[in-house]
Each structure stands twice: as structure tokens, then as C-alpha cells.
C-alpha positions in Angstrom: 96.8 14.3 33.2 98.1 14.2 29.9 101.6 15.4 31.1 101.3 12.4 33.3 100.2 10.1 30.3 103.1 11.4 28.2 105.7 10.4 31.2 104.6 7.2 30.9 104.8 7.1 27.2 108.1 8.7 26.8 110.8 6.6 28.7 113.6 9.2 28.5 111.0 11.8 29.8 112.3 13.2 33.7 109.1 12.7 35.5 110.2 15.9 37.9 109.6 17.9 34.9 106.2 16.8 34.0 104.6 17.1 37.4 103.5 20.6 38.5 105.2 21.9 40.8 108.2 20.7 39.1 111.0 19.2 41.6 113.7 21.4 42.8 116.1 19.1 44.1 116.9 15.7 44.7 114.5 14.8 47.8 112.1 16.3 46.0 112.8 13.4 43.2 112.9 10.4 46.1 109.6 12.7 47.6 107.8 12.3 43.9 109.1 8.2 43.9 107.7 7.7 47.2 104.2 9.3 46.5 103.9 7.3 43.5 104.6 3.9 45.4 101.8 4.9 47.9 99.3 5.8 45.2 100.0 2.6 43.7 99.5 0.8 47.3 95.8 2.8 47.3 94.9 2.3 43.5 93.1 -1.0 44.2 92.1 -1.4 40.8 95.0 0.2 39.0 93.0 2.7 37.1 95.2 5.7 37.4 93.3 7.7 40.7 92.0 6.8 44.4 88.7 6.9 45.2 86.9 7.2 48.5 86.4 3.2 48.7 90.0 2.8 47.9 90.8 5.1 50.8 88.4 3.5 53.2 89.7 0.5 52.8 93.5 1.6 53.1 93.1 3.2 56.0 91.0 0.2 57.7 93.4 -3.0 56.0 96.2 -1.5 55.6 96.9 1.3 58.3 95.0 -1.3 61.1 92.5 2.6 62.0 89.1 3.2 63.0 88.5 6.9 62.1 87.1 6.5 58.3 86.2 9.9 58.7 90.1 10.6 57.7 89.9 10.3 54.1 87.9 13.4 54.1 91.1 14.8 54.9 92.8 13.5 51.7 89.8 13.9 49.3 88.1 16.9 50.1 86.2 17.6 46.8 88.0 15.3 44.4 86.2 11.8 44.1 89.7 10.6 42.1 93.2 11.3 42.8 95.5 11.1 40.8 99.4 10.8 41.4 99.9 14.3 40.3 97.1 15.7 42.7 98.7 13.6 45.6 102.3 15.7 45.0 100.6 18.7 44.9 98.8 18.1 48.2 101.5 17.0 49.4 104.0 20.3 48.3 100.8 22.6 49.9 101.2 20.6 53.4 102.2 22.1 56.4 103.8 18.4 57.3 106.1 19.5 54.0 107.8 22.2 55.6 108.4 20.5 59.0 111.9 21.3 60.2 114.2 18.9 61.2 113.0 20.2 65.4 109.5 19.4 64.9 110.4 16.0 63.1 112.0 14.8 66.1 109.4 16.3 67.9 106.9 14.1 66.1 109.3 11.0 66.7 109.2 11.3 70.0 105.8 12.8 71.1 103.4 11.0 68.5 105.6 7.9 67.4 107.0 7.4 70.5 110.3 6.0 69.7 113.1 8.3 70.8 115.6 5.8 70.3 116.1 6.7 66.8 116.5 10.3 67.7 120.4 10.4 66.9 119.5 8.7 63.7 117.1 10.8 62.6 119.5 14.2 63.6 122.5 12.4 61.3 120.4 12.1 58.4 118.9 15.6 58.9 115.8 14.2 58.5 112.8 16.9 57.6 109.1 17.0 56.5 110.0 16.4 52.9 112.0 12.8 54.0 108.7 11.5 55.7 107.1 10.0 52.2 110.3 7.9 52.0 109.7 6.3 55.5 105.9 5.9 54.2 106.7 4.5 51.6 108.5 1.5 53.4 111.7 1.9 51.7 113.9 -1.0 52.7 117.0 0.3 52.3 116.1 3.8 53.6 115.0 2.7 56.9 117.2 -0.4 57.6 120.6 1.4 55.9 120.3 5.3 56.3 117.8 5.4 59.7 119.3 2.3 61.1 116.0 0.8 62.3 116.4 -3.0 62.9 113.5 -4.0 64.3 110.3 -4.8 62.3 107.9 -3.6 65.1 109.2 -0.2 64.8 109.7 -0.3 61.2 105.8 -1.2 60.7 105.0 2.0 63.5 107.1 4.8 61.8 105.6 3.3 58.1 101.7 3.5 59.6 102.7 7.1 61.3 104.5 8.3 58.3 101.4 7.4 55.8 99.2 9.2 58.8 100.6 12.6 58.6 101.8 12.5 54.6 98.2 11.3 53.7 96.3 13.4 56.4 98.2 16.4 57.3 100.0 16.9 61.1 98.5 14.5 63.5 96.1 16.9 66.0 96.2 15.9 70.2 92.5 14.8 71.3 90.8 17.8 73.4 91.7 17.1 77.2 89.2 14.9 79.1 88.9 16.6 82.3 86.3 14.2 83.2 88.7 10.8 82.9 91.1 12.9 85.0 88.4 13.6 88.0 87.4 9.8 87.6 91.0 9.0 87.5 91.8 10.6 90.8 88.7 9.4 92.6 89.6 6.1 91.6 93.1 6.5 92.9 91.8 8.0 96.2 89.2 5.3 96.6 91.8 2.8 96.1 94.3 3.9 98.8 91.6 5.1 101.0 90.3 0.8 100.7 93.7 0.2 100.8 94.5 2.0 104.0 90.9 1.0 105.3 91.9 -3.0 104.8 95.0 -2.7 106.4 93.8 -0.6 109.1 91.3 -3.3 109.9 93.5 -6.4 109.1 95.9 -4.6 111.4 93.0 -4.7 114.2 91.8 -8.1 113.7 95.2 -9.4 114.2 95.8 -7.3 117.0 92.0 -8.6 118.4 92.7 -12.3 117.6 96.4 -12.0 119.2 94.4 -10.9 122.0 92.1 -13.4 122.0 94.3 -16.3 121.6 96.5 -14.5 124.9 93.3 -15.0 126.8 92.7 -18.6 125.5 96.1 -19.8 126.7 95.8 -18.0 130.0 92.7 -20.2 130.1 94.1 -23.0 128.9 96.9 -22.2 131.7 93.9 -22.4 134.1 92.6 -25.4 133.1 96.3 -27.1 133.4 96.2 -25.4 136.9 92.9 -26.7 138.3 94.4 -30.5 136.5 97.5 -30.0 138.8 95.0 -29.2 141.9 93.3 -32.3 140.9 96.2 -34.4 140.9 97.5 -32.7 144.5 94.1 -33.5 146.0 94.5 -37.1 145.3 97.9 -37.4 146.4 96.8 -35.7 149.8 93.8 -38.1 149.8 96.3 -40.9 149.3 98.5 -39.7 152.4 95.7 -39.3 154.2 94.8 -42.8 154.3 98.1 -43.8 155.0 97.8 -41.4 157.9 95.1 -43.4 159.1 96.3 -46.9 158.1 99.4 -45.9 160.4 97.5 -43.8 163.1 94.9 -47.4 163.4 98.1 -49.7 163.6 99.4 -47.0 166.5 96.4 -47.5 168.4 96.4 -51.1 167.7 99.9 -51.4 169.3 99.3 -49.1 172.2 96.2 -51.6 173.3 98.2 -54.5 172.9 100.8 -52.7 175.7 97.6 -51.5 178.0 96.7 -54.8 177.6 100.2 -56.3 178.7 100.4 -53.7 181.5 97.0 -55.0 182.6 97.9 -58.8 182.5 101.4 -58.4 184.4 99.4 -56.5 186.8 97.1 -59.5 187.4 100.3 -61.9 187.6 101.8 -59.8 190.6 98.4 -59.6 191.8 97.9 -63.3 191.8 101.8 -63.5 193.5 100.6 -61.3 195.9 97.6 -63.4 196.9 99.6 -66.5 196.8 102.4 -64.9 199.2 103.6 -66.8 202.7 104.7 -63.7 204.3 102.7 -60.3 204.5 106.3 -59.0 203.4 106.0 -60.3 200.2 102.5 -59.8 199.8 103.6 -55.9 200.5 106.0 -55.9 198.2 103.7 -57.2 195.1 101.3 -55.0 196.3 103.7 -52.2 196.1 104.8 -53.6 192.5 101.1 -54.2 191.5 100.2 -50.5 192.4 103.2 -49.2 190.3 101.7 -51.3 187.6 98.0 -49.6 188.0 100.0 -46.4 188.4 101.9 -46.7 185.0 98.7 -48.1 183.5 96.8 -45.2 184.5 99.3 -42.4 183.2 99.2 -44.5 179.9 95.3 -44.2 179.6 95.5 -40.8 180.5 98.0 -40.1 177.6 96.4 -42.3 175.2 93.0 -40.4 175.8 94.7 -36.8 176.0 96.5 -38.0 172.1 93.5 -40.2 170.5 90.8 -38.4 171.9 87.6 -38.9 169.2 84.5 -37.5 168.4 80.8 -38.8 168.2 80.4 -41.5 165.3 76.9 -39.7 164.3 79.0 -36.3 164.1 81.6 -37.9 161.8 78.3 -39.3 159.7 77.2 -36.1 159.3 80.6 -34.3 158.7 81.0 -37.0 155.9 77.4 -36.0 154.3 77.9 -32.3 154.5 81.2 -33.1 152.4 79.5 -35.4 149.8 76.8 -32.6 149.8 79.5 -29.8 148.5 81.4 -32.4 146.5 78.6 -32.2 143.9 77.3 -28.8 144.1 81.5 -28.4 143.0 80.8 -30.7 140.0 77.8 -29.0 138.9 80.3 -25.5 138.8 82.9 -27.6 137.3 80.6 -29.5 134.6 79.3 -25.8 133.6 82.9 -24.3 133.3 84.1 -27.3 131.5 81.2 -26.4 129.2 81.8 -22.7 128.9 85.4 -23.6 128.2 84.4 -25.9 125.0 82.3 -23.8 123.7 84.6 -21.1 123.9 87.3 -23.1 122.4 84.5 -24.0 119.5 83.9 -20.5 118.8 88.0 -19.3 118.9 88.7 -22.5 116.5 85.8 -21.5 113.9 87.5 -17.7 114.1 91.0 -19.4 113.2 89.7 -21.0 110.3 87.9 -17.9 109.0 91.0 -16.1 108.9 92.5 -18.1 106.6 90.9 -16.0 103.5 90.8 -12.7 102.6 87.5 -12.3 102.9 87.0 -14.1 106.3 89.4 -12.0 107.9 87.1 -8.7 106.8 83.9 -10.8 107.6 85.6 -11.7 111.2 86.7 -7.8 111.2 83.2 -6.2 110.7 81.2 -8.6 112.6 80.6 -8.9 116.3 82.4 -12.5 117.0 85.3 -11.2 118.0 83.7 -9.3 120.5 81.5 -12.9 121.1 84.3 -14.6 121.5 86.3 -12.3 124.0 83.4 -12.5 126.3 82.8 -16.2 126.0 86.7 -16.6 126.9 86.2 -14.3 129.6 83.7 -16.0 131.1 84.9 -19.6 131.0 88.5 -18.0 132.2 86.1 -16.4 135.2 84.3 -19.6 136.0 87.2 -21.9 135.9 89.1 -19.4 138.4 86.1 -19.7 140.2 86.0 -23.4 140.1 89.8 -23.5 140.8 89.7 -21.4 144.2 86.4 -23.0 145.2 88.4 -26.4 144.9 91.4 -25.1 147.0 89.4 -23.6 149.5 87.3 -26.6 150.2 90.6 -29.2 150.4 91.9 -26.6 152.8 88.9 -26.4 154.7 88.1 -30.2 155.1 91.6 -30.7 156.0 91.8 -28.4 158.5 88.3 -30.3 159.9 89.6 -33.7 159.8 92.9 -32.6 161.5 90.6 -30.9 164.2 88.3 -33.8 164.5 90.9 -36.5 164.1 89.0 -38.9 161.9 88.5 -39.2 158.1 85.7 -37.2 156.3 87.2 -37.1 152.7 87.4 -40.7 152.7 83.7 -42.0 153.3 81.3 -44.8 152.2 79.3 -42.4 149.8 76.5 -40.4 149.5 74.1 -42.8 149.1 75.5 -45.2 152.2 75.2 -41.8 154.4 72.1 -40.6 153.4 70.2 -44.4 153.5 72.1 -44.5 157.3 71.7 -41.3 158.7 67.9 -40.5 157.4 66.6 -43.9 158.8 68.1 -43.1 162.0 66.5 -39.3 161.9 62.9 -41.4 160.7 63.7 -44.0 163.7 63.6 -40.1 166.3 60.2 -39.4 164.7 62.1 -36.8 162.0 60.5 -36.6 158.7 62.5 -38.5 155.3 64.5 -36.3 153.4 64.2 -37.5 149.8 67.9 -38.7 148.4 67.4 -37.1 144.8 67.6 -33.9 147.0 71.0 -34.0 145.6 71.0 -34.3 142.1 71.1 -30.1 141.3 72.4 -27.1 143.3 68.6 -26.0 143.6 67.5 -28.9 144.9 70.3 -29.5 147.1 70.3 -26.8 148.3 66.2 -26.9 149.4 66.9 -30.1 151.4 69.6 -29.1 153.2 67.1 -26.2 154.6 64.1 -28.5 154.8 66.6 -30.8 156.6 67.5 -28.1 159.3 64.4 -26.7 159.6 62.1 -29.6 160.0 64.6 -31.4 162.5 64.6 -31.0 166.3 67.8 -29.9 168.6 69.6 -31.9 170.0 71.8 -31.6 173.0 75.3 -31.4 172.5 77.6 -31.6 174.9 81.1 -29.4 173.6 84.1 -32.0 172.5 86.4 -30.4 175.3 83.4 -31.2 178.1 82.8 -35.1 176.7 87.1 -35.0 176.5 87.2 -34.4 180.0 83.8 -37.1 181.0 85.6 -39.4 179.5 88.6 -38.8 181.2 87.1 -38.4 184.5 85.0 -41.6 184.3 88.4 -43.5 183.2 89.9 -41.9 186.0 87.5 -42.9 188.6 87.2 -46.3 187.7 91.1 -46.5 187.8 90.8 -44.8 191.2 87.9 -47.1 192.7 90.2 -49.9 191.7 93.2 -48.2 194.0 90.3 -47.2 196.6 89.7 -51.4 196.6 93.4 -52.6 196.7 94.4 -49.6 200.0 91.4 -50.6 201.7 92.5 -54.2 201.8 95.7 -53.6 202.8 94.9 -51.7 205.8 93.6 -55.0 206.8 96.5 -56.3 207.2 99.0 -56.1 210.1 101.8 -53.3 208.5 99.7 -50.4 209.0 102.7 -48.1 209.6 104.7 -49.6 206.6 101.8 -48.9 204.2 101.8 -45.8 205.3 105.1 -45.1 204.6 105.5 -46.4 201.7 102.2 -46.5 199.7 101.5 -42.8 198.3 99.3 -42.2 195.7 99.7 -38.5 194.3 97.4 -37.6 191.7 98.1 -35.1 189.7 96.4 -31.3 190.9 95.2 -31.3 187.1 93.0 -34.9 187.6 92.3 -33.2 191.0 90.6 -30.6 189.4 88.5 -32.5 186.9 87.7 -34.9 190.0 86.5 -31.5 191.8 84.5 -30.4 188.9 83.1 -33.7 187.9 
């Protein structure tokens, strides 16, 4: 101490000399400088020595650490440093006698700037340079070390006062724990990672799915539009059909008709005759007429032969009866439809997030939703063939019967009609609301043929041929009337000569079995 106190007294005293150990070279000298500009950094209250507050308060303010426990380090027993005690901890440090191997070592493992490796190697820097670079020299870091940057400047000054003040810096004992933790964590995040994608990579492929089957539906529904559409059209040529077959019956009467009436004009020439000649020869004409007249009917009946107006009736009712048991189908397919389309729009819009897209994942919707598609895909195929098969059906009926069915006055026209002519028989009233639902419906229809009586039916090739016998026989009674009265007259011979009436052997059968 009182060496020290002379050095400051004595101007021309070396300072190297004073100190003990004395320095033995010159970075020993810039060593000594640079201790003494710490101490004076410490030495708050400028008092010549460093006590454990001082320390403390370094370490927090000025070296931005924690650990307080460090200045036990630097201290040990002595309560107040001095600068002299400082060099002489200093010379006894290991940190002194670092090499210039484990210098760069410490650059690059503890500081962690091996930039300034090449630097530090050209200036041979060793453990007895550090004080310099604690000290903050200016001109020693920014000149000799070539450090530019402040940032790095302020980390190798705070190192540099670590391991000077302190002693080598020590590694913290290995955590084995933060590595277990570390590698669960890590496995637990690529296992959720793997897991997400996994499922997002289902979910898509299930919605993909999904949507396939809700276009295939919607492809249904476009179909059964399009068999909509077809069944009108048909409906539509079907009463032009009619409109055309009514004008062709309507035309073939008006020639019976004009048949008929030239007929009666050669009968009434006939009647009127002078000679029996001429009255022969109308005859002759007027049988030819009747002849012609006869093959006509016979045509016209074999081409427009119709059945029983009661049968059309109840063709027509039967028709309206599976018209809206098919609406009730339709009506509860067009309902399984929305609803399925409700519940596919509702998954669409949960996968718009993250989090909906695992929600829709893990949960059962999907699975919901498949079989609600399903269904409604099911029902309107249903609905779809249960539509073609019942236009096919009815058109094959009416082409059969040869009058309209599809085309009627209406369920409530038929049923009003054809029940007060079954209560007119005696037959009990069938209710109309029998008809409102397939249940009910489908009770009256069995009430209906339970409760009413047999009637004969004659089959439509039987009344065919009645009708055509009776049409025949009153065409022949006619003939019968017009020979007999010509054998009155005096040309026996000629009318039997000429006069011939042939029938065919198919008429001569029907006469036969009539």
C-alpha cells in the first residue's frame, strides 16, 4: 500500500516497479494499465479499494448479470481491494497463462464470435492481452483487433471483465432432463403433426367423396327434371294424337254418311224408274253402294274399335290413384334431398378453419352425411324408375285401349262420378279423402274391391266381334229386304245372274258363331 501511495506521489516513479510482482515485459505494462482502469470503473466512491457493494453493483449495472454470487470469486477473504491485490490475482490466474489456442478457443466457444478469429491469430493474442479488451480500450479493439461493430465490441468487453475478474468461465452441468423433455416434445410435435395431416388427408379424401355422391345426386335430380319434361311432351302428342284420331273419325262419318245418302238417291231413282231395266240397274248400283258401305263399317269398326266408357272411368281413377301415391315418394325424396344438401353445405362451411376441419374429422357427420346422400340418391332413383315405369306402362294401356287415360277430368270428377254410380248398384260410398296418403289410399282401394260385387264382363275381343256381328246383320237384313223385292219382279233369271252377294268366309264365321 504504501509502495502504491509513493507511485502516486513520485511522478517519475515506473509504476511496474512498485507493484509486486514487478512487470517483466511490455504487455505486462498495458496488463498493469488496464487493471487499473477497471479498478477505477469498480471504485464507486474512489477510496483506493472495492468492496463487496461496489462489486455487486458492477456486476448487476455494469456487466447486465444475475449471478451476484460471482464476486465471491474476486473477493474471497478481502472485504477491500486494492489495485495492487487486483494484479496479483490477476498474475496467479489460470486465465493469465491462457495460450493463444485456448484464447480462440474461448472466442469461439464462450463469446461466440469466430469472425474475429484471424484477428485475434495476427495479433497473437494470449491470456495476458484479455485486460486490454476489458478494459474497453478504443484503439486496441477498433485498430489492432479490427472490431467495427459496437454490438461485438460491448460482448467481448462484458466476456473479457467475466473471465479477468472471475477466473475461466465453467460450462453449466448437462441437463439430461431438458434433453428427455426436448425430444418428447419434438416427437409429440411430429407425431401431431403427422396425426393432422393424416386426418386432414382423410377428411379431404371423405368430403371429395361426399361431394362425388352429391353431384351424382344432383345428376339424378337433373335426370328425373328431364323425365319430367319428356312426360309432358308425350302428354302433349298424345292429345294431338287424339285431336287428329277425333277429326279422322269425324271425316270417315261424314263419307258413311255420303255413301248412305247417294245410296238413298239411286234408291229413290230406282223407285221412280219407267222400265224394270232401269230399275235393275239402280238396284244393281244401289247394292254396290250398301256393298261398299258395308266393307267401310266393317273397316272402320275393325280400326276404331272402343272399349266400355265405365272401363275408361275406371282406368282413368286407377291412374289418378298412382299419380299421388308417386308424389307422396317424390315429396319425401325431394325432402331427403334438401336436407342432405343442408347437412353437405353446413360440412363445407366447417371446413373453412382449422379447427372445423378436425372437429368435422373426429366427429360422426361425415359418416351422417354419406348416409343421408345415400339415401336421398336411393330414393330419387327410386322415384326416377317408378316414374319411367308408370309412363311406359300407361302408354302401353292407352295404346291397347285406344282412348286417353293420362289425360282425364281429375280425381275428384272421377271419384264424385264413378262412386255415385257404384251407391246408385246398391255398393257402399267410398270416402274421397281415401286418397290423401299412401296408407289411406291404399285401404280404400282394398275396401273398394272387397266390398263391391262382380260384375260380368264380357272380354273386348267377344263385344269386338257383337258389335260387328250385330252391324253385320242389320246391313244384311237390309240386303235380305232389297233381294226379296226384286224377286218380285219379272227378271228373275237376270237377277240371278247378276246380283251375287259374297260375304266374306270370315263374316261367315262370326254369323255361324253368333
Amino acid at each position: 500500500m504504501t509502495g502504491l501511495i509513493s507511485c502516486y506521489c513520485l511522478p517519475h516513479v515506473d509504476p511496474c516497479v512498485v507493484v509486486s510482482p514487478p512487470c517483466m515485459s511490455e504487455a505486462d505494462r498495458y496488463s498493469l494499465d488496464a487493471l487499473r482502469s477497471i479498478h477505477q470503473m469498480m471504485d464507486d466512491d474512489q477510496d483506493g479499494g472495492i468492496e463487496v457493494e461496489e462489486s455487486v453493483e458492477f456486476i448487476i449495472e455494469d456487466m447486465k448479470q444475475q449471478q451476484t454470487n460471482k464476486h465471491n470469486n474476486l473477493h474471497r477473504e478481502d472485504q477491500h481491494i486494492t489495485v495492487e491485490e487486483l494484479w496479483r490475482g490477476w498474475k496467479s490466474s489460470e486465465v493469465h497463462n491462457w495460450t493463444q489456442e485456448e484464447v480462440v478457443r474461448w472466442l469461439k466457444d464462450f463469446v461466440e464470435l469466430p469472425q474475429y478469429e484471424r484477428n485475434f491469430k495476427d495479433f497473437k493474442v494470449n491470456g495476458n492481452t484479455l485486460p486490454r479488451i476489458a478494459a474497453n480500450e478504443p484503439s486496441f479493439l477498433s485498430i489492432q483487433l479490427r472490431v467495427q461493430d459496437q454490438r461485438d465490441k460491448q460482448k467481448l468487453n462484458i466476456k473479457a471483465l467475466d473471465v479477468v475478474l472471475f477466473g475461466p468461465p465453467t460450462r453449466p452441468p448437462h441437463n439430461y432432463m431438458k434433453d428427455l423433455l426436448l425430444i418428447v416434445s419434438v416427437v409429440m410435435g411430429v407425431g401431431g403433426c403427422w396425426f393432422a395431416q393424416a386426418q386432414n388427408k382423410a377428411s379431404k379424401i371423405h368430403i371429395a367423396k361426399m361431394m362425388k355422391d352429391l353431384e351424382s345426386l344432383q345428376r339424378a335430380e337433373q335426370s328425373l327434371i328431364d323425365l319430367q319434361e319428356q312426360l309432358e311432351q308425350a302428354q302433349e302428342e298424345k292429345r294431338n294424337v287424339a285431336e287428329e284420331k277425333q277429326n279422322l273419325e269425324e271425316k270417315m262419318r261424314d263419307e258413311i254418311m255420303g255413301a248412305q245418302e247417294e245410296a238413298y238417291r239411286l234408291h229413290e231413282l230406282r223407285q221412280g224408274a219407267v222400265s224394270e231395266l232401269s230399275r235393275l240397274r239402280y238396284a244393281e248400283e244401289e247394292l254396290e253402294q250398301v256393298l261398299g258401305a258395308l266393307k267401310q263399317a266393317e273397316k272402320d269398326m275393325q280400326a276404331s274399335w272402343t272399349a266400355s266408357e265405365a272401363l275408361q272411368q275406371w282406368l282413368q281413377l286407377t291412374h289418378e290413384v298412382e299419380v299421388q301415391y308417386y308424389n307422396v315418394k317424390k315429396q319425401s325424396a325431394e325432402l331427403q334431398l334438401a336436407t342432405a344438401k343442408e347437412e353437405a353445405e353446413r360440412i363445407k362451411k366447417k371446413r373453412s378453419s382449422v379447427l372445423g376441419t378436425l372437429h368435422v374429422a373426429h366427429s360422426s357427420s361425415l359418416d351422417q352425411v354419406d348416409h343421408k346422400i345415400l339415401e336421398a340418391k336411393n330414393a330419387l332413383s327410386e322415384v326416377t324408375a317408378c316414374l319411367r315405369e308408370r309412363l311406359h306402362r300407361w302408354q302401353q294401356i292407352e295404346l291397347l285401349c285406344g282412348f286417353p287415360i293420362i289425360r282425364n277430368p281429375g280425381l275428384a270428377n272421377l271419384t264424385a262420378q264413378l262412386y255415385s254410380d257404384s251407391l246408385a248398384l246398391g255398393l257402399p260410398r267410398v270416402p274421397q279423402s281415401s286418397c290423401s296418403c299412401h296408407s289411406s289410399m291404399h285401404g280404400s282401394i282394398e275396401d273398394l274391391l272387397e266390398e263391391s260385387p262382380i260384375l260380368p264382363q264380357m272380354p273386348g275381343k267377344r263385344q269386338h266381334g257383337s258389335g260387328f256381328i250385330s252391324g253385320n246383320l242389320s246391313l244384311r237384313h237390309g240386303i235380305t229386304k232389297a233381294s226379296k223385292h226384286l224377286r218380285k219382279t219379272s227378271f228373275p233369271a237376270l237377277w240371278h245372274k247378276t246380283v251375287r252377294i259374297n260375304f266374306p268366309v270370315e263374316h261367315e264365321k262370326r254369323l255361324d258363331e253368333y
